[in-house]
C-alpha positions in Angstrom: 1.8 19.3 -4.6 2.7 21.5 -1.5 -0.3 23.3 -2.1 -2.6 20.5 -2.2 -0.8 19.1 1.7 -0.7 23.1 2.8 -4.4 23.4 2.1 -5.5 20.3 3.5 -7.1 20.3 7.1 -7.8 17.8 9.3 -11.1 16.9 10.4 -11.9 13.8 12.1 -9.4 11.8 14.7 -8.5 9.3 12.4 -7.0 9.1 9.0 -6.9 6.1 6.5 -4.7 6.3 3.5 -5.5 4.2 0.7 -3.3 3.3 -2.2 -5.2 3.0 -5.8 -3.0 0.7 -8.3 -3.6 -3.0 -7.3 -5.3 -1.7 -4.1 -8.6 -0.2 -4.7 -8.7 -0.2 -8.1 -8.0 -3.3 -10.2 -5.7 -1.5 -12.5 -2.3 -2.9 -11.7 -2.0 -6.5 -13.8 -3.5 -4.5 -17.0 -1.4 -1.7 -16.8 1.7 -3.8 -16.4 1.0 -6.4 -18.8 -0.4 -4.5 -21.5 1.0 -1.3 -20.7 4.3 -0.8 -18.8 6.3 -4.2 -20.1 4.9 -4.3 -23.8 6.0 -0.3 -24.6 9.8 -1.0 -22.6 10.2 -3.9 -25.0 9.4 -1.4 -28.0 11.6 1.7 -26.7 14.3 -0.7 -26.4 13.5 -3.1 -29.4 13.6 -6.3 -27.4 11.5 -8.3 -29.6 13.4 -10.9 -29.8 13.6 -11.8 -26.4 9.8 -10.6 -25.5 8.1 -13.5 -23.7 11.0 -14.1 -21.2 11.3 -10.5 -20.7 7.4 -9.8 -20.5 7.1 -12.6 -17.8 10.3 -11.1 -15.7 8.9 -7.6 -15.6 5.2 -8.9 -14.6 7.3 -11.0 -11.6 9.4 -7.9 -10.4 6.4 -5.7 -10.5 3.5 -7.6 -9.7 4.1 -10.4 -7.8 7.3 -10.6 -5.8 8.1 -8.3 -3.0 9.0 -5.5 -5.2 5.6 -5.4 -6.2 4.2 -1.8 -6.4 7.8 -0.5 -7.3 8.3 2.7 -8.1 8.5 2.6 -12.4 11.8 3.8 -12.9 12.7 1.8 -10.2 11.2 -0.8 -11.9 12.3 -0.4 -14.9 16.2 -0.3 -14.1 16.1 -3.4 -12.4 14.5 -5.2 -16.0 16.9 -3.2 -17.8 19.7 -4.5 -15.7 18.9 -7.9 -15.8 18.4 -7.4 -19.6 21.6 -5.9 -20.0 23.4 -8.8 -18.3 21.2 -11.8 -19.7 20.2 -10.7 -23.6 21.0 -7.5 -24.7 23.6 -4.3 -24.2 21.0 -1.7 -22.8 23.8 1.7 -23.3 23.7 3.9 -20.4 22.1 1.3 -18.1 23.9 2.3 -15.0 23.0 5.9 -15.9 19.5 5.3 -15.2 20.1 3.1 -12.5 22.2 5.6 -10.6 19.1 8.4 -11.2 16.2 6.3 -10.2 18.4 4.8 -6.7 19.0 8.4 -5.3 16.9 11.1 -7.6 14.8 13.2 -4.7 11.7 12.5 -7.1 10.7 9.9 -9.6 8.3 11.4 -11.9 8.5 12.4 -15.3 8.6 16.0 -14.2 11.6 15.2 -12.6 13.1 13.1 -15.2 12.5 16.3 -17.6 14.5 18.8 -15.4 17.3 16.1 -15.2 17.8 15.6 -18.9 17.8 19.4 -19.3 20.7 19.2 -17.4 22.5 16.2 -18.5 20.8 15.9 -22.0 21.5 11.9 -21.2 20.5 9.5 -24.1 19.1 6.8 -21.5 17.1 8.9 -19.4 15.2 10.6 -22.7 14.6 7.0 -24.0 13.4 6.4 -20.0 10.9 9.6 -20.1 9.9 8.5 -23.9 8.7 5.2 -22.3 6.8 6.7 -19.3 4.9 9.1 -21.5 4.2 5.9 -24.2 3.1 3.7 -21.3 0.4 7.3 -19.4 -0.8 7.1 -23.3 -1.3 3.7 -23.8 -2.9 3.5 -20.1 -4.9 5.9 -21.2 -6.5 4.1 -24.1 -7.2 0.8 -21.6 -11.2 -0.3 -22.2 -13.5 0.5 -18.6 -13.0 -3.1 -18.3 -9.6 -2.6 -17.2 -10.3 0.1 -14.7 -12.7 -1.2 -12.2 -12.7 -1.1 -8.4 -12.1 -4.5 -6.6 -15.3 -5.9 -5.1 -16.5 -4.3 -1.8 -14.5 -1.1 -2.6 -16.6 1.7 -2.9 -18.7 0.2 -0.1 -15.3 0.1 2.5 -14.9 3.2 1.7 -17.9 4.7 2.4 -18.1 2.6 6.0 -14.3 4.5 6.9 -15.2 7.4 5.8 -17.9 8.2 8.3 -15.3 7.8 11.0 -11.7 9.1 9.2 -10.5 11.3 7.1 -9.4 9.3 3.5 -6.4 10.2 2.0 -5.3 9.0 -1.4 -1.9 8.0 -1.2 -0.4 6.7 -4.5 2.7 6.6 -6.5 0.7 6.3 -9.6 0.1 9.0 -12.3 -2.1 11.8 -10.6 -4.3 12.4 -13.5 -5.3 8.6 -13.9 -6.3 8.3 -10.6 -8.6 11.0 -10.4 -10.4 10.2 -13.8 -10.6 6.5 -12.2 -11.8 7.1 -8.8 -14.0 9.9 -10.1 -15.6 7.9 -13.1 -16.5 4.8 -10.3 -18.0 7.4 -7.6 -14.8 7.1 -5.6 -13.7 10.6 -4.9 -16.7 11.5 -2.7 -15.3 9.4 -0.3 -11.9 11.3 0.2 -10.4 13.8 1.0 -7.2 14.8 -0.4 -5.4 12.6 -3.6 -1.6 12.3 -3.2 -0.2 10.8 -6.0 3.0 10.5 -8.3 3.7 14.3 -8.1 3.2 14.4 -4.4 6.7 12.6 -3.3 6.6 9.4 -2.0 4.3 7.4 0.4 6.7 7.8 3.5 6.7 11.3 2.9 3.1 11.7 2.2 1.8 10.3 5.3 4.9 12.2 7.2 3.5 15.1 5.9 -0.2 14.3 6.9 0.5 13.5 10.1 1.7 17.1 10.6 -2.0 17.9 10.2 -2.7 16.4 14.0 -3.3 13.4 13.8 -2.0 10.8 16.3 0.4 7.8 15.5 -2.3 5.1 16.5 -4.9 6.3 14.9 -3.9 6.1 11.8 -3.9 3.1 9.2 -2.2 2.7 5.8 -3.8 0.6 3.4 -2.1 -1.3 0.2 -0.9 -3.8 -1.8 3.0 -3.5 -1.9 5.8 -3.8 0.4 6.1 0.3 -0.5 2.9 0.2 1.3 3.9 -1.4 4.6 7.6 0.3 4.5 6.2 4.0 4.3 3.8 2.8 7.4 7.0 1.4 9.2 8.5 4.5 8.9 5.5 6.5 10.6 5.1 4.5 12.7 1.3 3.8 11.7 -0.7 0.6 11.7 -0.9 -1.2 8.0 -3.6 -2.9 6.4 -3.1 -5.4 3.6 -4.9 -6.1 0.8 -4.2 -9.3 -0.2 -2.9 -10.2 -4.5 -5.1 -12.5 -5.8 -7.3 -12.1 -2.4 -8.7 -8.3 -2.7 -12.3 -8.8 -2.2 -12.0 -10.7 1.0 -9.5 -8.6 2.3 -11.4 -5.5 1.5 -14.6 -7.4 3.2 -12.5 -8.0 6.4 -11.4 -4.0 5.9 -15.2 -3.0 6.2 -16.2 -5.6 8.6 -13.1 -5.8 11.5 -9.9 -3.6 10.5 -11.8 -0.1 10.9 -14.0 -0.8 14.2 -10.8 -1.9 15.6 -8.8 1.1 14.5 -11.6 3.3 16.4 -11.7 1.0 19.2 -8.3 1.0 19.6 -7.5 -2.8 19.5 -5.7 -2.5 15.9 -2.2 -3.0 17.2 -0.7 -6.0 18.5 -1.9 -9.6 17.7 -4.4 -8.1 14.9 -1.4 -6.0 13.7 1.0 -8.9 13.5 -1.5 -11.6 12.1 -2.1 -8.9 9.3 1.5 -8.1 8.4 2.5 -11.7 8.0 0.1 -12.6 6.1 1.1 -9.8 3.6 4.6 -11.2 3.6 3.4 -15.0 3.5 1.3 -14.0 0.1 4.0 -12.2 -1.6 6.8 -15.1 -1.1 
């Protein structure tokens, strides 16, 4: 996705990144529960242990603070777990061992490893992703809707900053989702899966110009906050199980005060806190 970065130009003083999964769109608990955690238990024919297993994977991924995990990350912590508590997963710290220190986690990426290793447990890990982007893909509109007050916060931001996409989801099923809810026309670049990670993302985008303070991350997961730490940009949480309000407060307070300057500090920290108070 160098292209899409070297391409991109900056033209407003502030940016605001936006994650999709969970943040905008109220994708995340659907994908996970009917997608990502059903299709593992099949690739690995855990059956027998589904419910316990099921309910684990929606905790690491949803609503703990490794929510928002990358899914191979993901997906060799369950695996571990399973390994030790119901069943020998072969090759376990294989995958492991991939997903803690591969440069990229993507499928592409998962491809050009197995051509190289031809390793049983990272084809049975890039059969699963490409089972789970199929059976995402087959999710009813009902299961791909913005949050309330989305579309509207976007539009408010957007007349002041330049909106960047910044995801670690599947590129392809964010744009179909933020294009079929009238999303896109209020961004202007889409970093997603394929792109690297969020750290690097915003790294990258703040090579366009843009200065430290005025620009915001907005998200979900501790992913979220972390790659905002590491820029040293302000962060904007929107609250599990709270979106709409948060996204109210987005529209109402959290962008007049990135333009006025009066984001960081007590705003700052009142914000943060209560992203890690809502994830304990």
């Amino acid at each position: 996705m160098a292209a899409i970065l070297d391409e991109f130009q900056k033209s407003r003083d502030y940016l605001i990144c936006v994650d999709s999964d969970g943040c905008a769109m109220d994708t995340m608990n659907s994908k996970h529960i009917k997608c990502f955690g059903p299709c593992m238990v099949e690739e690995w024919g855990l059956e027998e242990w589904e419910d316990a297993i099921l309910k684990r994977w929606n905790e690491i991924n949803l609503y703990t603070m490794t929510r928002g995990i990358n899914r191979f990350l993901g997906l060799s912590m369950a695996l571990e777990e399973i390994d030790a508590k119901y069943h020998s997963i072969e090759g376990v710290k294989e995958l492991k061992d991939w997903a803690e220190h591969a440069p990229e986690l993507s499928n592409d990426a998962l491809e050009k490893e197995i051509e190289a290793t031809q390793s049983p447990v990272l084809k049975k890990a890039l059969q699963w992703s490409v089972s789970v982007n199929a059976r995402i893909r087959t999710l009813q509109e009902e299961d791909k809707q913005p949050f309330a007050g989305v579309k509207e916060a976007l539009a408010y931001a957007h007349r002041v900053a330049d909106i960047a996409i910044v995801s670690s989801a599947n590129r392809q099923a964010v744009l179909e989702e933020w294009e079929m809810h009238g999303l896109l026309e209020h961004t202007d670049i889409v970093l997603a899966q394929d792109a690297g990670s969020k750290a690097h993302c915003i790294s990258e985008l703040l090579k366009k110009g843009y200065e430290k303070d005025k620009v915001l991350m907005t998200g979900d997961a501790p992913g979220d906050y972390k790659a905002a730490q590491i820029n040293g940009v302000f962060y904007y949480p929107i609250l599990v199980r709270h979106e709409a309000q948060s996204w109210n407060e987005f529209q109402k307070e959290a962008v007049s005060r990135l333009v006025n300057g009066s984001y960081g500090g007590d705003y700052q920290q009142k914000k943060a806190e209560a992203f890690l108070e809502n994830l304990k």
